[in-house]
C-alpha positions as CSV (number, residue, x, y, z in Angstrom):
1,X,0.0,0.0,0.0
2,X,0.8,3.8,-1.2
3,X,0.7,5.8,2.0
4,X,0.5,9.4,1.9
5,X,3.7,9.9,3.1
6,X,5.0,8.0,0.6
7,X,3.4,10.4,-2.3
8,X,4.4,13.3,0.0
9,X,7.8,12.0,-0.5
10,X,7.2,11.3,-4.1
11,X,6.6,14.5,-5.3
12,X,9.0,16.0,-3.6
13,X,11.4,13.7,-5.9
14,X,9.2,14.7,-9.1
15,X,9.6,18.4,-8.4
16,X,13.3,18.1,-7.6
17,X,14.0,16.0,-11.2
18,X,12.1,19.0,-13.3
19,X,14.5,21.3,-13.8
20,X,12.2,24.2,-14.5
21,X,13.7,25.1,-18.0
22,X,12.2,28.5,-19.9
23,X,11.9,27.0,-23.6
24,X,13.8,29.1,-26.1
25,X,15.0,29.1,-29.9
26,X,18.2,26.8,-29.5
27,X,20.2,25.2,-32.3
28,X,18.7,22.0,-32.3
29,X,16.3,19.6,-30.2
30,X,17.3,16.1,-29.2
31,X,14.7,13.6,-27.8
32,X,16.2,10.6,-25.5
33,X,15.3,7.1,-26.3
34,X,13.0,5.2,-23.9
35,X,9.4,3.6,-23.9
36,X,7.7,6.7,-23.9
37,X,6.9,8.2,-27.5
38,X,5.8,11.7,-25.6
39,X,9.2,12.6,-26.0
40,X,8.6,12.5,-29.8
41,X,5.5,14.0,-29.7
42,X,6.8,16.8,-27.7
43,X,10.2,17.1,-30.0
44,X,7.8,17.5,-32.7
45,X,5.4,19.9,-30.9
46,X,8.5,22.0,-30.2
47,X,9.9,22.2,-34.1
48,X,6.6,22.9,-34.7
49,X,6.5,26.1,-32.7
50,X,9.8,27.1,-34.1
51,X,11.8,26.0,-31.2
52,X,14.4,24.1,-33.4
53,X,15.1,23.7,-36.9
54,X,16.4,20.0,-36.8
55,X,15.5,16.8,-34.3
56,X,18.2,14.3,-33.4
57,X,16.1,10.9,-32.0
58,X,19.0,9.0,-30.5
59,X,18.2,5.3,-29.1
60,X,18.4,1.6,-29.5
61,X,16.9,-0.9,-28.2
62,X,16.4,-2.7,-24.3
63,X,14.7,-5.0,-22.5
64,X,11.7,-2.5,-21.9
65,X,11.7,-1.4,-25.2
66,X,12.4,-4.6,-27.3
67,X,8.4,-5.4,-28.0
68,X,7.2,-2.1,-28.7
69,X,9.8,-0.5,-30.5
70,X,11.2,-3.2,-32.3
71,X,12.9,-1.6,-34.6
72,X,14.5,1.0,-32.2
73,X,13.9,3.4,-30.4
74,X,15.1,6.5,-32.4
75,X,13.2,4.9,-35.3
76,X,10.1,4.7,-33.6
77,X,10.5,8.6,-32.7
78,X,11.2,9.5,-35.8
79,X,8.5,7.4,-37.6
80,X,5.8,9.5,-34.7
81,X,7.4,12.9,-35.3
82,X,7.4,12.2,-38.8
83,X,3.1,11.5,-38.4
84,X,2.8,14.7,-36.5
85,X,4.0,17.0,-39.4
86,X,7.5,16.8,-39.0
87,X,9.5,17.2,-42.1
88,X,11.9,14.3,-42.6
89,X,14.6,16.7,-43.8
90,X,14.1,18.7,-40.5
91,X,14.9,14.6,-38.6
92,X,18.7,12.7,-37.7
93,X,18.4,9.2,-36.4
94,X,20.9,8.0,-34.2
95,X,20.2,3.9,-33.5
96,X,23.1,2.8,-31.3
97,X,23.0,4.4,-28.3
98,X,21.9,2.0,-24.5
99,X,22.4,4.5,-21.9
100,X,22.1,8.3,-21.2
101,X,26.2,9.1,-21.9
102,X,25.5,7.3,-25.3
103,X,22.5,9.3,-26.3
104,X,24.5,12.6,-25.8
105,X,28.3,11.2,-27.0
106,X,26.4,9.5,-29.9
107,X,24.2,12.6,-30.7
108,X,26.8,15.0,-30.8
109,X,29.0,13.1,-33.4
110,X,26.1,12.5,-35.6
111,X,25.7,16.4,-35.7
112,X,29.4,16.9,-36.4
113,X,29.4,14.6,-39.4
114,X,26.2,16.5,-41.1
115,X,28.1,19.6,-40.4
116,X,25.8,20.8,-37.8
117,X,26.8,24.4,-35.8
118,X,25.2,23.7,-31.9
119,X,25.6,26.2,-29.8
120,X,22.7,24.8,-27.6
121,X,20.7,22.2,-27.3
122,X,17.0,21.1,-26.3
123,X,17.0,18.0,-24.7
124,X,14.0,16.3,-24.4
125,X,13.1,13.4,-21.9
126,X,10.8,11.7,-19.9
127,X,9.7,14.2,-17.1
128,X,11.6,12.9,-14.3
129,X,14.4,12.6,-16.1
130,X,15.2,16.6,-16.7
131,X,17.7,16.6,-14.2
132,X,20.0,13.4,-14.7
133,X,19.4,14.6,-19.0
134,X,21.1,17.3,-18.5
135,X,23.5,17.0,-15.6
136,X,24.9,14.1,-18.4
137,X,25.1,16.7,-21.0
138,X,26.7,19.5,-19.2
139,X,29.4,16.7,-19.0
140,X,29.8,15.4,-22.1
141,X,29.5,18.7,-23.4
142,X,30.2,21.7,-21.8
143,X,31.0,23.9,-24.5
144,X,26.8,24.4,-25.5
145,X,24.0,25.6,-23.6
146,X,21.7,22.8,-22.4
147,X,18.1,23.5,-21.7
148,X,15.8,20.7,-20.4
149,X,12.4,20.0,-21.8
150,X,9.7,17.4,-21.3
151,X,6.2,17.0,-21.7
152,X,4.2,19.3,-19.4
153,X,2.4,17.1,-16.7
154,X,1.5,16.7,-13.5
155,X,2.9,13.7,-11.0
156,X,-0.7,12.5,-10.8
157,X,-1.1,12.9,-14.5
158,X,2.3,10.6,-15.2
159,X,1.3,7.8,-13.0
160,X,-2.1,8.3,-14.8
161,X,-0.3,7.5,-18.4
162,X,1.8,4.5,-16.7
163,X,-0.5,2.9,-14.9
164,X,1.8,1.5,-12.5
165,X,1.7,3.6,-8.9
166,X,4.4,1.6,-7.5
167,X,6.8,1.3,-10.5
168,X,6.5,5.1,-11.1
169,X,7.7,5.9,-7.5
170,X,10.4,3.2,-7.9
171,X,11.8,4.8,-11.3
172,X,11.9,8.1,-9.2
173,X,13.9,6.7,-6.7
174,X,16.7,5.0,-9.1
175,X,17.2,8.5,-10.9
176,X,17.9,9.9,-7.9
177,X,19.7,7.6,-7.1
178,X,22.2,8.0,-10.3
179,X,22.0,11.8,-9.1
180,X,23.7,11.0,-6.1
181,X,26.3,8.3,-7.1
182,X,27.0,8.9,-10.8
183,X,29.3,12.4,-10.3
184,X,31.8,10.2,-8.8
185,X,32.2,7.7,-11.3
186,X,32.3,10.8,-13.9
187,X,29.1,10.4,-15.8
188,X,27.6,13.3,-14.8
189,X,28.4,17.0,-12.9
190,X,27.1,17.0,-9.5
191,X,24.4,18.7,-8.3
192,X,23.0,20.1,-4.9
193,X,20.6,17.8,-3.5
194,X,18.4,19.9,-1.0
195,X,18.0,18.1,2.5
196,X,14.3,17.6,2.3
197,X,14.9,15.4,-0.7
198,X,17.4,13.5,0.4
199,X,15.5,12.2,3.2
200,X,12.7,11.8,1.3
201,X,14.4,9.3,-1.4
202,X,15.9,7.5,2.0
203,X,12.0,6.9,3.5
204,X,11.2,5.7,0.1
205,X,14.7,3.5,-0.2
206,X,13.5,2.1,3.2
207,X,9.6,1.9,2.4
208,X,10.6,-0.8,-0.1
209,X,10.7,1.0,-3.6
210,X,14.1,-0.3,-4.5
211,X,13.3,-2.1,-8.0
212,X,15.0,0.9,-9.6
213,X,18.1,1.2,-7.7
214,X,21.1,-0.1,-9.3
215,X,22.0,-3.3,-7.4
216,X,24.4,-3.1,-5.4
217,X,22.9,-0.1,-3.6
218,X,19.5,-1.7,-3.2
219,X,21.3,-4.6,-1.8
220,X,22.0,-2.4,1.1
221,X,18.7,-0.8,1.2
């Protein structure tokens, strides 16, 4: 059972992972790969509104992603922007990347090869993950400004659209977990981690919502 505390705790998580970006005009927009294709639609909702002139859907494949997007997961974007208006000249597919530090290594050579001047960069996730996107990307690439975007919801409207209480909390959890642990293994800059949020993920860690922490950690959870 969900007790209050425990969505008391939850959105303090959710608030903390929206970075609160002001969408502007930047060079180009570049949607993340997962299971969700609102990332497409809102890549394409953003080029629409002149946001960006080009989209870069980076993504391959995992276990989550295997059935429904079988043929990738940039692919899949790219085949939904593509529905929703977007011109295909306006569209770069990258298909290889697994993990977070791909999508933006990945990304960033693909615009180099097509000749591509970035000076910054929309990047476009899932809404709780603003904050890891673009602590990532201030990493990888320092030199352009990043600006975090994703669609516009509420936390009671996300678990609405996933349909899984429990499993939404959990996924909240692991990111902040990779908040916490990933600047130290240099994947990411660091980030301060207000108190109240801390102890919120640790009542949450020790309510049981664990599924999304990296093992090790939940081993000693």
């Amino acid at each position: 059972m969900i007790s209050s505390q425990d969505w008391a705790d939850t959105r303090r998580l959710w608030d903390y992972h929206q970075m609160g970006h002001s969408v502007r005009p930047c060079s180009v927009a570049i949607g993340l790969g997962s299971h969700d294709l609102g990332v497409a639609d809102t890549a394409a909702d953003l080029y629409r509104r002149g946001m960006a002139p080009l989209l870069v859907f980076t993504g391959a494949t995992s276990p989550t992603t295997r059935q429904r997007m079988p043929r990738g997961e940039a692919v899949h974007y790219r085949e939904r922007a593509l529905e929703l208006g977007v011109h295909d000249s306006a569209i770069l597919v990258e298909p290889r990347a697994r993990n977070t530090g791909e999508n933006i290594r990945f990304s960033r050579a693909v615009l180099k090869e097509a000749g591509v001047d970035v000076a910054s960069v929309l990047l476009i996730s899932k809404p709780y993950e603003e904050r890891r996107a673009y602590a990532t990307a201030r990493k990888l690439w320092p030199e352009v400004e990043i600006i975090s975007a994703s669609t516009p919801m509420s936390l009671d409207e996300y678990v609405d659209s996933i349909g899984d209480a429990r499993l939404v909390i959990d996924m909240l959890v692991g990111a902040l977990q990779r908040l916490l642990i990933y600047p130290e293994q240099g994947f990411m800059i660091s980030q301060h981690v207000p108190a109240d949020v801390l102890q919120a993920y640790e009542r949450l860690r020790q309510r049981g919502f664990t599924s999304r922490l990296l093992r090790s950690d939940a081993a000693s959870s």
